[in-house]
C-alpha positions in Angstrom: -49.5 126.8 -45.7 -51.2 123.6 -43.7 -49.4 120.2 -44.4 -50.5 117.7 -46.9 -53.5 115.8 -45.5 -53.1 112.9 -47.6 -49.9 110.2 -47.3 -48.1 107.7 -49.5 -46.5 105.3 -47.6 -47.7 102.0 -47.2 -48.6 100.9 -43.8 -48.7 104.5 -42.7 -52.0 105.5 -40.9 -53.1 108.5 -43.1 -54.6 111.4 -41.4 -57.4 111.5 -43.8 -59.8 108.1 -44.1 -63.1 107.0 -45.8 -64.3 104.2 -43.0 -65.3 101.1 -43.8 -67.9 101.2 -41.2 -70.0 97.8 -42.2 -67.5 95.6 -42.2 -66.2 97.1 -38.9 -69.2 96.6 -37.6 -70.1 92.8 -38.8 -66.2 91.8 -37.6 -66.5 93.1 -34.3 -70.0 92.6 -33.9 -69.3 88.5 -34.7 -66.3 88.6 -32.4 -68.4 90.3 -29.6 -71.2 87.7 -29.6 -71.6 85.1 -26.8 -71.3 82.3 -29.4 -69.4 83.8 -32.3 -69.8 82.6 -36.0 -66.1 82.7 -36.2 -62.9 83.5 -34.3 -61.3 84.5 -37.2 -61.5 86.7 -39.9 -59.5 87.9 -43.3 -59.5 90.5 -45.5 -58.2 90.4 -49.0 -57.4 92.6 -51.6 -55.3 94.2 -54.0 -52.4 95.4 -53.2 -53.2 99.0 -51.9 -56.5 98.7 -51.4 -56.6 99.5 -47.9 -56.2 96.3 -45.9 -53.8 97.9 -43.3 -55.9 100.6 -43.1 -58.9 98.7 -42.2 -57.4 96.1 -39.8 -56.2 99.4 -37.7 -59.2 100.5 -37.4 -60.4 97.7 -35.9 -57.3 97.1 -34.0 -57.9 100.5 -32.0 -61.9 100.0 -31.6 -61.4 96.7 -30.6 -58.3 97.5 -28.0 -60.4 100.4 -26.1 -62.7 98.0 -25.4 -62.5 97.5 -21.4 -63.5 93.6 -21.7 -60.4 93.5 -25.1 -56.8 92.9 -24.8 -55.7 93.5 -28.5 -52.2 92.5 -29.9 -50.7 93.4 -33.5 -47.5 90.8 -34.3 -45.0 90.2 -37.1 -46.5 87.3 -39.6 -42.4 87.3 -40.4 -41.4 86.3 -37.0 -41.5 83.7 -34.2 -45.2 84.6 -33.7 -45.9 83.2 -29.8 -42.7 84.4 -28.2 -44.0 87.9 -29.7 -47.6 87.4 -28.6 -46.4 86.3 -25.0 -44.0 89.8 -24.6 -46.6 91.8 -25.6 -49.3 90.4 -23.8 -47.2 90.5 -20.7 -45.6 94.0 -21.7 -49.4 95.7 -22.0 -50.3 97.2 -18.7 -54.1 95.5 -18.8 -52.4 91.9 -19.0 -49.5 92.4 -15.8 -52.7 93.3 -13.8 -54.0 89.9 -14.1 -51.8 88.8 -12.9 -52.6 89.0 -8.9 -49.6 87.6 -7.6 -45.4 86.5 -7.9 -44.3 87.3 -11.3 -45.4 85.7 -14.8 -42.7 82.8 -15.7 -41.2 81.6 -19.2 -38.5 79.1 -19.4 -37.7 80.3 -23.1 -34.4 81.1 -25.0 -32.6 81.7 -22.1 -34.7 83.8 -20.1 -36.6 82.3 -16.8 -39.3 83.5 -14.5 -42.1 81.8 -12.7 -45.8 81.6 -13.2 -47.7 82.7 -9.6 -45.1 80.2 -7.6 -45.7 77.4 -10.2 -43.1 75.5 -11.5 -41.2 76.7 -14.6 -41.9 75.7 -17.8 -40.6 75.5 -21.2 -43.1 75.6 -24.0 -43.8 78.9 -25.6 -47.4 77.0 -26.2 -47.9 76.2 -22.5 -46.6 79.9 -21.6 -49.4 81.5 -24.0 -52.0 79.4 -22.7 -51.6 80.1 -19.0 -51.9 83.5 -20.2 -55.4 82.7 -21.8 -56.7 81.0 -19.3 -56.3 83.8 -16.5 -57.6 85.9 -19.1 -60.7 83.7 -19.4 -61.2 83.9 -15.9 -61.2 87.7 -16.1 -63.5 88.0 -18.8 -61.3 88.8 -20.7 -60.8 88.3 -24.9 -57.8 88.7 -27.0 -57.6 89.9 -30.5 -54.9 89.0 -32.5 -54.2 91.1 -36.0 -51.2 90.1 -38.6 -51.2 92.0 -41.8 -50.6 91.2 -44.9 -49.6 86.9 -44.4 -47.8 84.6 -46.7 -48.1 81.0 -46.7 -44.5 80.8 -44.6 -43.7 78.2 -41.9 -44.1 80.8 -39.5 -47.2 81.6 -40.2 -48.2 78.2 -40.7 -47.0 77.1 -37.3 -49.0 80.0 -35.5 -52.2 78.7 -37.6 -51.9 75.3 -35.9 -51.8 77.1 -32.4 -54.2 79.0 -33.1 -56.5 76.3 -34.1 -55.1 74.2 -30.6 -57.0 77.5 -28.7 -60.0 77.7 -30.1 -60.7 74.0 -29.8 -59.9 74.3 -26.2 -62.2 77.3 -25.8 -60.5 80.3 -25.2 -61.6 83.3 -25.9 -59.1 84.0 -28.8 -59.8 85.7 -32.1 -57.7 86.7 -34.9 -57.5 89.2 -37.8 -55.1 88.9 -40.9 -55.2 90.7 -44.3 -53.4 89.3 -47.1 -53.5 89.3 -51.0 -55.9 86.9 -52.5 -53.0 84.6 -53.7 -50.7 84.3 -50.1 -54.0 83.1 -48.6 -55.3 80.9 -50.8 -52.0 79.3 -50.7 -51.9 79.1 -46.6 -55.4 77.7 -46.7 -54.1 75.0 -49.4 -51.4 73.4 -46.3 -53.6 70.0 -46.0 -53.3 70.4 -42.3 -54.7 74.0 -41.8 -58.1 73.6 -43.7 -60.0 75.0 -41.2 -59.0 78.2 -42.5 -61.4 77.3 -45.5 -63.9 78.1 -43.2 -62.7 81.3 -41.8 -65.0 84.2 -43.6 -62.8 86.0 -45.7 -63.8 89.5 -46.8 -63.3 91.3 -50.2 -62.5 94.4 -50.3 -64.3 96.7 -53.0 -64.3 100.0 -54.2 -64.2 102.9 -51.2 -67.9 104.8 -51.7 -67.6 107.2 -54.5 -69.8 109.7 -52.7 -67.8 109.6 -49.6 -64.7 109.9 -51.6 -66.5 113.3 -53.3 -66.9 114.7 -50.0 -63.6 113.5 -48.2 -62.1 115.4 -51.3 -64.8 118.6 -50.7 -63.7 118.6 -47.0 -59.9 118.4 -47.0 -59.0 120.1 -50.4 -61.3 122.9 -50.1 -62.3 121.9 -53.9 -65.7 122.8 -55.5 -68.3 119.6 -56.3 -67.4 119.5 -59.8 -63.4 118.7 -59.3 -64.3 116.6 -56.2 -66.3 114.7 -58.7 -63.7 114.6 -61.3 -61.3 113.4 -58.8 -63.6 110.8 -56.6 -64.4 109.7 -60.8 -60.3 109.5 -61.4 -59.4 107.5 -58.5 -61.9 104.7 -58.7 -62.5 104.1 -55.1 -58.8 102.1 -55.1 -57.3 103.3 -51.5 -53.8 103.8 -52.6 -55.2 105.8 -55.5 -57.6 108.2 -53.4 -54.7 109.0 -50.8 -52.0 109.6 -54.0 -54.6 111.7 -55.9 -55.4 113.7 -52.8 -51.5 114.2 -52.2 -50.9 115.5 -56.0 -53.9 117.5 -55.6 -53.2 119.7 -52.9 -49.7 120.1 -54.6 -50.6 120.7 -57.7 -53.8 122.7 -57.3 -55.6 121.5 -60.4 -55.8 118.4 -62.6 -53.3 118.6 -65.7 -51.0 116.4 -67.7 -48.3 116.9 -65.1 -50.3 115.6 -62.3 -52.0 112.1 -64.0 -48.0 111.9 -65.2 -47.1 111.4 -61.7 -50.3 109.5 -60.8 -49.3 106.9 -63.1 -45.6 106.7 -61.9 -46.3 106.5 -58.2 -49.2 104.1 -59.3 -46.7 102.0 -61.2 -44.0 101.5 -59.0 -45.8 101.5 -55.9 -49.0 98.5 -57.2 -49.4 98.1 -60.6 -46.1 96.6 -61.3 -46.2 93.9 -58.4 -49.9 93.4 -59.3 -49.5 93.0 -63.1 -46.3 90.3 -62.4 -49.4 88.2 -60.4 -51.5 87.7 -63.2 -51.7 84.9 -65.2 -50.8 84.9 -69.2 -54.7 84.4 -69.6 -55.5 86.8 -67.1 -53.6 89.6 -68.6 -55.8 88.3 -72.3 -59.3 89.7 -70.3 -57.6 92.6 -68.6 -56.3 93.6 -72.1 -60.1 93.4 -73.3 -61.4 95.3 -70.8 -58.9 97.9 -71.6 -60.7 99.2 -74.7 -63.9 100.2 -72.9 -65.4 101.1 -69.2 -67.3 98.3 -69.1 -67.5 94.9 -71.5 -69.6 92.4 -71.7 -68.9 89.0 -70.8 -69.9 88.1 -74.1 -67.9 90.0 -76.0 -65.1 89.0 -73.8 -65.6 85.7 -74.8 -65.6 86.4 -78.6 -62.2 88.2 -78.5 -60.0 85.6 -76.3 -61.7 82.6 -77.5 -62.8 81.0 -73.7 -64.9 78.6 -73.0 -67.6 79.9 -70.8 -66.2 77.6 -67.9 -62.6 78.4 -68.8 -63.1 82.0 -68.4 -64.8 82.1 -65.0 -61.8 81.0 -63.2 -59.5 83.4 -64.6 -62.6 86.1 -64.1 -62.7 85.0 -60.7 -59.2 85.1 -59.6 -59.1 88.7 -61.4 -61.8 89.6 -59.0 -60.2 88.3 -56.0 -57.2 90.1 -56.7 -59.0 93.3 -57.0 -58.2 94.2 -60.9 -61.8 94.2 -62.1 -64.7 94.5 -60.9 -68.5 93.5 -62.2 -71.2 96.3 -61.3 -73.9 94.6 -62.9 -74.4 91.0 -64.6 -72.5 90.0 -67.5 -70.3 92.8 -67.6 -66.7 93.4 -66.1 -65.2 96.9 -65.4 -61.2 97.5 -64.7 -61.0 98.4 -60.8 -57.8 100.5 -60.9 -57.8 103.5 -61.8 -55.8 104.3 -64.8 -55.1 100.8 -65.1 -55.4 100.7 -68.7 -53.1 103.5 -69.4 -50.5 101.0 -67.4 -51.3 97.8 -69.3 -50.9 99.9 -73.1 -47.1 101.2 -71.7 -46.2 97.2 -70.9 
């Protein structure tokens, strides 16, 4: 029997993918230019909706890039002294280094930079490291997934912002749920980041889901239809379904009985605590039918037209609904309403 093509943990590459080949395209075509638009970039999401995924993908097209030097860090830890190992750690960076040995003066450790004298800033450290990039042609890619608005964070965003005003070719990637970034954006000293393009992730193409599910289930068109229709599009849900699928070999009460579980405790519980008391009055709305109107959302929570688009708009951020035409919202998750009626 061939192992399970599909995975379940979080942060895990799966073996089996639906790219997201546009916005691949319009990051690292933007990052490529001369004269980008923007250095920097973030996707949001729901929790599970295939952030990670995405930013790996990038990650690796952008790294095999002769003229790239990519770097992944920890948004959790001392970001530069971590950017300045690796840097110095990946064989493309020591060779640009022509001659001596690279030098940090930095928690105890000391070298010297090319026979220069030492120094002691971690800022000054990644900088010197930039510039001999820059003189190499070279540009770095920076990803950190899934950020919070913590100091350590925060501090990296003010370097950050310190290299691209002195022109080095530096770019950086983060993902993060709607909430974390709107809250690192809110610091009063790191509104640039209200400019950076930030990129919502929707639904995963039902089609491609259909034949993703065709392709590594073996299953006829009308179950790969059943099961692209079950799982929405969410990316949590389309690897999970696929998993239960190719255990279960059919669709029964058993299998959406698990679905639900490892939907609950692995999203829906974390991503129902995030919504607002009057958030959770239009979700509850939207539960009695596949798609409502705005208007009749109105009528049954009693909003004021300009009320209700901020809490519409913050469900939409967050990934929980979704409008596929004008004046109507749809649920996003799958299954999500079977969730909301057991809470």
């Amino acid at each position: 029997m061939k192992d399970n093509p599909f995975v379940l943990m979080f942060g895990k590459e799966p073996y089996v993918t639906i790219p997201r080949n546009q916005i691949a395209s319009e990051i690292i075509g933007d990052f490529s230019k001369a004269i980008p638009s923007s250095q920097i970039y973030v996707l949001i999401g729901a929790r599970g909706a295939g952030k990670t995924v995405l930013l790996s993908e990038i990650y690796k097209k952008i790294d095999g890039e002769k003229d790239w030097i990519a770097v992944d860090v920890n948004p959790h830890r001392d970001i530069l002294p971590d950017l300045a190992s690796i840097l110095y750690d990946k064989g493309k960076m020591k060779r640009l280094f022509l001659k001596g040995s690279l030098g940090i003066s930095f928690q105890g450790l000391t070298f010297s930079i090319e026979g220069g004298s030492p120094v002691t800033s971690i800022t000054t450290v990644v900088e010197r490291m930039l510039e001999h990039m820059a003189k190499k042609g070279k540009r770095l890619l920076i990803t950190l997934d899934e950020v919070t608005s913590g100091e350590k964070v925060k501090e990296f965003a003010h370097d950050f912002q310190s290299f691209v005003r002195k022109g080095f070719p530096v770019y950086l990637l983060m993902t993060g749920l709607h909430e974390n970034v709107m809250s690192l954006q809110n610091d009063k000293s790191l509104t640039f980041l209200y400019r950076a393009p930030k990129i919502l992730l929707r639904p995963l193409d039902s089609t491609a889901v259909k034949s993703s599910y065709v392709k590594a289930l073996g299953v006829d068109d009308k179950t790969a239809n059943e099961l692209a229709s079950l799982c929405k599009g969410y990316g949590f849900g389309y690897q999970l379904l696929g998993y239960l699928y190719f255990r279960h070999g059919k669709i029964d009460d058993e299998l959406l009985e698990e679905f639900d579980h490892q939907l609950r405790i692995n999203a829906y519980d974390k991503i129902w605590s995030s919504v607002s008391e009057n958030g959770r009055k239009i979700v509850k709305v939207l539960c009695e039918a596949d798609e409502v109107s705005v208007a009749s959302i109105l009528a049954q929570t009693g909003f004021e037209d300009k009320e209700f688009s901020v809490y519409r708009d913050r469900l939409l951020q967050k990934g929980v609904v979704i409008s596929k035409r004008r004046g109507y919202l749809s649920l996003a998750l799958p299954r999500f309403d079977v969730f909301v009626s057991q809470n």
